[in-house]
C-alpha positions as CSV (number, residue, x, y, z in Angstrom):
1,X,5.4,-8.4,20.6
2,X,9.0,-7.6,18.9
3,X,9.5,-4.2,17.4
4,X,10.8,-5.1,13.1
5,X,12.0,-3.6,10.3
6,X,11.1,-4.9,6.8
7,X,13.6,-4.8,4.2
8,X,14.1,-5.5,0.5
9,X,17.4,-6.4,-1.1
10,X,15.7,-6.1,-4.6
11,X,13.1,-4.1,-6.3
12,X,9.7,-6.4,-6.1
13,X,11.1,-8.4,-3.4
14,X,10.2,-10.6,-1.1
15,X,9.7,-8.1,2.3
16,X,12.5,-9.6,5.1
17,X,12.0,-8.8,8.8
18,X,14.8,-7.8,10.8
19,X,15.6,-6.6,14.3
20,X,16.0,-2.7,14.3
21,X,18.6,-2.8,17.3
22,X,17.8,0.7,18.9
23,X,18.5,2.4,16.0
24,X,16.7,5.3,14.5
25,X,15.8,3.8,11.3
26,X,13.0,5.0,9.2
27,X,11.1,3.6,5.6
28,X,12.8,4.7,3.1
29,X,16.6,4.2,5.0
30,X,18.9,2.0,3.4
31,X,20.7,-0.5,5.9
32,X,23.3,-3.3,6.5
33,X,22.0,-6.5,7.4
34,X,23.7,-9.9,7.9
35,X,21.9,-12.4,6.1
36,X,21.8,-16.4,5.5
37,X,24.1,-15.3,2.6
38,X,26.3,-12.9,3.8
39,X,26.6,-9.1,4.3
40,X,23.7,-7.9,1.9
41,X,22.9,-4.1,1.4
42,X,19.1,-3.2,1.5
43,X,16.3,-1.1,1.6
44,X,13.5,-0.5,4.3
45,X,10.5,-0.8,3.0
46,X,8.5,-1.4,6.2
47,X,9.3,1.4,9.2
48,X,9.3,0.3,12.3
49,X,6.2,-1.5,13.7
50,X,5.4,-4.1,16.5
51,X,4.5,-7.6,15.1
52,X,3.4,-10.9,17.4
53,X,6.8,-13.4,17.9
54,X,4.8,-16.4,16.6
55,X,5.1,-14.3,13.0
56,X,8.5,-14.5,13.1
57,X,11.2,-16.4,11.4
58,X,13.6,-17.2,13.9
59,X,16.4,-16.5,14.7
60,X,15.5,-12.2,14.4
61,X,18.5,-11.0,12.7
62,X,19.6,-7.3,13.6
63,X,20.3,-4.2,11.6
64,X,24.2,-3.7,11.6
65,X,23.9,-0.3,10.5
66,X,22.3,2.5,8.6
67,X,24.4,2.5,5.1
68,X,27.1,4.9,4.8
69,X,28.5,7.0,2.0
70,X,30.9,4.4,1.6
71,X,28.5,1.4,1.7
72,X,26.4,3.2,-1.1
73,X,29.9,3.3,-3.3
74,X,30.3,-0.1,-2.9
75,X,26.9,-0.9,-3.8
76,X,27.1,0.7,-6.6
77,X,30.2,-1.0,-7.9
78,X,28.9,-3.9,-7.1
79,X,26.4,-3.2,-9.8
80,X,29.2,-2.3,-12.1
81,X,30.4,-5.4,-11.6
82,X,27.6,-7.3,-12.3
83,X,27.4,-5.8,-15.9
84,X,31.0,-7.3,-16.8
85,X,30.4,-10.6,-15.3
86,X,26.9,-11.0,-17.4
87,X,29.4,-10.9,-20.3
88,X,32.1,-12.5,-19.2
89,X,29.4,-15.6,-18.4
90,X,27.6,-15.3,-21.5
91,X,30.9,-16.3,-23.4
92,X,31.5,-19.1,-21.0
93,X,28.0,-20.4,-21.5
94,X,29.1,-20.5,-25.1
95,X,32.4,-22.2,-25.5
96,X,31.0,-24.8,-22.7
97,X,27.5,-25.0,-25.8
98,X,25.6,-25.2,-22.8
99,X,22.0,-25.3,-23.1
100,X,21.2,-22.1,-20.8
101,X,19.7,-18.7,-21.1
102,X,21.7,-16.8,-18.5
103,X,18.8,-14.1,-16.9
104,X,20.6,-12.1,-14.2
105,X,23.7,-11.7,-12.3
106,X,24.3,-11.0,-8.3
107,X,26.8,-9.9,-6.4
108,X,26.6,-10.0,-2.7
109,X,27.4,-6.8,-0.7
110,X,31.1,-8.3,0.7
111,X,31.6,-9.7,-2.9
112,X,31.8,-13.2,-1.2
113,X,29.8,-15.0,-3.8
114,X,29.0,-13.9,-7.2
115,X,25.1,-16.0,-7.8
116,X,24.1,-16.6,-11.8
117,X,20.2,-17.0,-12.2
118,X,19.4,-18.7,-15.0
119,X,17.2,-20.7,-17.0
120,X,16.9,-24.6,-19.0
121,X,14.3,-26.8,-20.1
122,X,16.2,-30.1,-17.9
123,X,19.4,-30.5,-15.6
124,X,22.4,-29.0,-16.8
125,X,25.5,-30.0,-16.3
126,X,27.8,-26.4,-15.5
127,X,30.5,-28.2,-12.9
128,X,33.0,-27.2,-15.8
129,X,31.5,-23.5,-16.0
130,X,31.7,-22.8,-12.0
131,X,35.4,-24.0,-12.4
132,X,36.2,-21.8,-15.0
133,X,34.2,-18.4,-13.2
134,X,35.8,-19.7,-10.3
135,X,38.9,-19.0,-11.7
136,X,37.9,-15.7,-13.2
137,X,35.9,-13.8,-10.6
138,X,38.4,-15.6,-7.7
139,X,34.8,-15.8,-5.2
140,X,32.2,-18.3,-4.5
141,X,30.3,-19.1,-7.5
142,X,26.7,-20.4,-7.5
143,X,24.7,-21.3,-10.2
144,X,20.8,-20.9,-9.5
145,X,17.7,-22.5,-12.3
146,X,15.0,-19.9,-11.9
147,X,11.4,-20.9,-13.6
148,X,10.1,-18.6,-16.0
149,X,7.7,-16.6,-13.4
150,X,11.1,-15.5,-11.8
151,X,12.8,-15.0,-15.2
152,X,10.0,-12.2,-15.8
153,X,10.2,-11.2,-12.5
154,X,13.9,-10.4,-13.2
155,X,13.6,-8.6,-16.5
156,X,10.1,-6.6,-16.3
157,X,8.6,-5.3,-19.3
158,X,4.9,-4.4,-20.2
159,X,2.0,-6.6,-19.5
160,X,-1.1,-6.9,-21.8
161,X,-3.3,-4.3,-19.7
162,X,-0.2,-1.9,-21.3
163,X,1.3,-1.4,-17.6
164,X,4.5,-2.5,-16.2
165,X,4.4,-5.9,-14.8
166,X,3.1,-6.8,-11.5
167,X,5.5,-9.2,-10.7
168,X,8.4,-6.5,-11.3
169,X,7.1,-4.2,-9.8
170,X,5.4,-4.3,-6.9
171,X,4.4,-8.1,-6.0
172,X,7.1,-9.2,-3.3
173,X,6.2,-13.4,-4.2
174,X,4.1,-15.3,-6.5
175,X,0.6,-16.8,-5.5
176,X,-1.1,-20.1,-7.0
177,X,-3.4,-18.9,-10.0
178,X,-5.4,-21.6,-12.2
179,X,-7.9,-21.8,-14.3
180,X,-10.8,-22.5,-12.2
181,X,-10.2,-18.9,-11.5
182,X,-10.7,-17.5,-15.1
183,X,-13.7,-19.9,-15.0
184,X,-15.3,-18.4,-12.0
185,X,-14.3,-14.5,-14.0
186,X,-15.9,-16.0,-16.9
187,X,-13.1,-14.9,-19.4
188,X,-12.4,-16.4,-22.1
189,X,-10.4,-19.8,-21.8
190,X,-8.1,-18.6,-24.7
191,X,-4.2,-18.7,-23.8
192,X,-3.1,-15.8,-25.3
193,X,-6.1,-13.8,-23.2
194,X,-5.1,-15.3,-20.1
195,X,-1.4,-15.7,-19.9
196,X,1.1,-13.1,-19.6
197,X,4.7,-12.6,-21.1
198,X,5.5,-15.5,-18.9
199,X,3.2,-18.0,-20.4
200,X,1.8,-18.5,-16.9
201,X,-1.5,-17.3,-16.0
202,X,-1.8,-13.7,-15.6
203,X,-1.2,-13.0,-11.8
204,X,-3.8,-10.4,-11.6
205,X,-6.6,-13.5,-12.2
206,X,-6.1,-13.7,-8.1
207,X,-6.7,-10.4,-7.2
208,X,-10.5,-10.8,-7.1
209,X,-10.7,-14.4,-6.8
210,X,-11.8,-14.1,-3.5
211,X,-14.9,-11.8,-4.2
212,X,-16.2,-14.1,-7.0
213,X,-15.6,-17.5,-4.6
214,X,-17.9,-15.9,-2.4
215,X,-20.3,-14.5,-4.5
216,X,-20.8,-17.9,-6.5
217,X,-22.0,-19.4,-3.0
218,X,-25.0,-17.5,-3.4
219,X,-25.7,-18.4,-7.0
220,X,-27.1,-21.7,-8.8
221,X,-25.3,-23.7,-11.3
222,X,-25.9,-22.9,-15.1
223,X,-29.0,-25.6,-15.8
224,X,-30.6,-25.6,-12.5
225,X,-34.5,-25.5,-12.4
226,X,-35.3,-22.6,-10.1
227,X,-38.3,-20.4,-8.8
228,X,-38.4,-17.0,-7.8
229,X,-39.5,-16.1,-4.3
230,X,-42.3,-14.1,-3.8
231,X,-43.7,-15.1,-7.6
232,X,-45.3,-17.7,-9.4
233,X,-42.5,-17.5,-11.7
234,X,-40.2,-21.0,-12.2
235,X,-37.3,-21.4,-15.2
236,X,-34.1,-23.2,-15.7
237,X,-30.8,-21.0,-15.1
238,X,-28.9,-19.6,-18.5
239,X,-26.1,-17.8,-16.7
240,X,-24.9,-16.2,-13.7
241,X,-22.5,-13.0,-13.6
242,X,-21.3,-13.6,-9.8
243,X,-19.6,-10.3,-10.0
244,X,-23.2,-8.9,-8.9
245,X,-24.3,-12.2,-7.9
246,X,-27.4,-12.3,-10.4
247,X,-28.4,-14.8,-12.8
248,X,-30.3,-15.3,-16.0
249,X,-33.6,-17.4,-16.0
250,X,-35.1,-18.9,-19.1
251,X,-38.9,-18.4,-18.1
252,X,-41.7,-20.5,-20.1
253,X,-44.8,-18.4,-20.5
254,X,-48.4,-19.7,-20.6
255,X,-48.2,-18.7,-24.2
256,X,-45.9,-21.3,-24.7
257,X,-43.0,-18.7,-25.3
258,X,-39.7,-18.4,-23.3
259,X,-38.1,-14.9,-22.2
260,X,-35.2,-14.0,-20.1
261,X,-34.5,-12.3,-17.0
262,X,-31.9,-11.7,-14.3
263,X,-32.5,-11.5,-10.8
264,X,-31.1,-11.6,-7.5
265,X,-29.3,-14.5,-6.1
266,X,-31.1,-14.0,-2.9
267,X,-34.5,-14.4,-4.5
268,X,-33.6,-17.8,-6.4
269,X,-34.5,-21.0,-4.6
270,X,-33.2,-24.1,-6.6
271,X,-36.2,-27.2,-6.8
272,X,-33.8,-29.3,-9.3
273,X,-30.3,-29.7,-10.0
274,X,-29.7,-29.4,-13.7
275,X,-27.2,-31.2,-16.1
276,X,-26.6,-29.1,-18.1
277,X,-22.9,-29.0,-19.0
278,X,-21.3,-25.1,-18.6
279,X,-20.1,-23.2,-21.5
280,X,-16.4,-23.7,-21.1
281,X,-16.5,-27.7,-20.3
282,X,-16.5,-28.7,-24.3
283,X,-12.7,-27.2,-24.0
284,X,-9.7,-29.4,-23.2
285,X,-8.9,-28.0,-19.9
286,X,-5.4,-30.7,-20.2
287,X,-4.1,-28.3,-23.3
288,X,-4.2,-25.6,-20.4
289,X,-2.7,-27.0,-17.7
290,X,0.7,-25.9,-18.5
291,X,-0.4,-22.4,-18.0
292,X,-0.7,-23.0,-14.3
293,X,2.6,-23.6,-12.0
């Protein structure tokens, strides 16, 4: 077991583990670290705790120190900075007439490399760009094509349930969503219902995911021909809610008539696979691949 500290360097970020080095840090500190990229200033996010060394990225970094006064100045320059160098790049982008939309701007703690996130819809070509913000800022430049979940990552903003995003503002990394996933939800296969201001699908579709993949294990498919234990009743299945793992049964009636009900999963037995196609397969699932990463 090795003793850690995790650490964010921005606000949603991807947690980092570093090695406290006997020093009284707590959650909440901020710290100087040495990083892949340089000195970086950060916060802890994760107090002290004891992890297994197999769930470690190697080599363990250390914490150089807990920031100062001073280091919080910088910082905050730093941030200062980054402000006039968003301009400055913008009007570089545009005497160049690159095809860019320039998101966000970093500065690294020893302001030993200035990084430019941005976006395109192909390969640009910005050798002529770092030369010229080479020139200007006097620092490493690099030049970094985000995709759009990280562009809304960067800026925030409100997502259709009226809160703040969940990508900026608490999710440290993305997670594969698709649409077999607002199939199994049963919502509505429209893209504007289930994409958010990315035009990716909604993030949140995987936050229950694994409670409806288990669920639908217990359930027929829509069309089945089915029995009910304990009854003399028998029926083809209509619909299934896996959320409280019941489905609908079309019952025939001696009468001749057909009526409805929902049971337990647990008291379905399935005599006959049906064919019947499910609600959602008459829509082009192609047209909505593009919502998926």
């Amino acid at each position: 077991m090795i003793k850690v500290v995790g650490i964010r360097f921005k606000k949603a970020g991807k947690i980092y583990y570093f090695d406290p080095d006997k020093k009284w840090i707590k959650e909440g500190d901020f710290v100087i670290v040495e990083t892949v990229r340089g000195i970086e200033y950060g916060q802890v996010v994760v107090g002290p705790k004891m992890v297994k060394e197999e769930n470690i990225v190697q080599p363990l970094k250390k914490v150089l120190r807990i920031a100062t006064v001073e280091d919080i100045k910088i910082n905050q320059e730093n941030k200062d900075k980054e402000k006039q160098a968003f301009d400055i790049c913008l009007q570089k982008i545009e005497e160049h007439k690159l095809d860019m939309k320039l998101v966000d701007i970093e500065y690294t703690f020893d302001n030993n490399k200035v990084i430019f996130y941005f976006t395109a819809d192909g390969r640009i070509d910005f050798r002529e760009l770092v030369k010229d913000l080479a020139a200007i800022f006097r620092t490493r430049i690099e030049l970094r094509q985000i995709g759009v979940r990280d562009e809304a990552k960067m800026i925030g903003g409100l997502g259709p349930c009226g809160r703040p995003m969940c990508c900026s503002s608490f999710l440290g990394e993305f997670y594969p969503v698709s649409i077999k996933m607002a199939k199994e939800q049963k919502l509505s296969l429209n893209p504007a219902k289930i994409s958010g201001i990315c035009s990716r699908l909604m993030c949140c579709l995987n936050y229950e995911h694994h409670v409806y993949d288990e669920n639908i294990k217990y359930l027929p498919d829509v069309g089945d021909r089915v029995t009910i234990n304990d009854t003399n009743k028998s029926g083809v299945v209509i619909d299934i809610n896996p959320l409280f793992k019941t489905a609908k049964i079309k019952i025939r009636k001696e009468d001749g008539t057909n009526e409805i009900e929902e049971f337990n999963g647990c008291d379905i037995k399935v005599v006959e696979e049906g064919s019947i196609k499910h609600k959602h397969d008459d829509i082009n699932i192609d047209e909505l691949k593009d919502l998926e990463d």
